[in-house]
N, C-alpha and C positions, 0 to 999 in steps of 0.2 A: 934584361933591363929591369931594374927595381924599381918602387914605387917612388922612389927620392927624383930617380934618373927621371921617367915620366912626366913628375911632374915640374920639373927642372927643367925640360926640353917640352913641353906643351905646344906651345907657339910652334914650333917645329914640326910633332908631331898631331898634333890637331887636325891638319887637311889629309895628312896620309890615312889615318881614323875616321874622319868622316867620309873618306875614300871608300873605306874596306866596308864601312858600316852604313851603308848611304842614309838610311830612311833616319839617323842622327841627326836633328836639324841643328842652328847654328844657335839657335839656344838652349837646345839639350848639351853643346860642346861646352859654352861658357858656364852651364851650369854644375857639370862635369871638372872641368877646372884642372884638368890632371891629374883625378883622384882613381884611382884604379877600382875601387869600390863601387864607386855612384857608376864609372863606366861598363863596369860587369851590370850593377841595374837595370841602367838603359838598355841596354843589350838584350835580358833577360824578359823585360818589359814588350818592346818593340819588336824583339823576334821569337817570342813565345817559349826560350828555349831554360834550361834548368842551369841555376847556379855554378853548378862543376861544368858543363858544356862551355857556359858564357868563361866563366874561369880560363879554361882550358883552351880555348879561342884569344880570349885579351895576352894569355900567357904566350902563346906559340905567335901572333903574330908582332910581340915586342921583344921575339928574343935576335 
């Protein structure tokens, strides 16, 4: 899924994401927005992990 699709399908995919991602709260998601950038951040922010990790995380669990 590509960044169009994401954020195309948001609404949708918002709860499955703050599923997988818990400690994303409900306004890290609106502020997120379906951008796949700002949610590698959060990611990277929140769970202390490195850009390619977060990358490679957002990437494999939208495919």
């Amino acid at each position: 899924m590509n960044s169009d699709q994401i954020k195309g399908n948001w609404k949708e995919l918002k709860g499955k994401t703050q599923k997988k991602w818990g400690e994303l709260t409900d306004d890290d998601m609106d502020k997120i927005n379906g951008s796949r950038t700002e949610l590698v951040g959060k990611i990277q922010k929140k769970y202390g992990k490195s850009k390619e990790v977060a990358e490679r995380e957002v990437d494999d669990f939208y495919k």
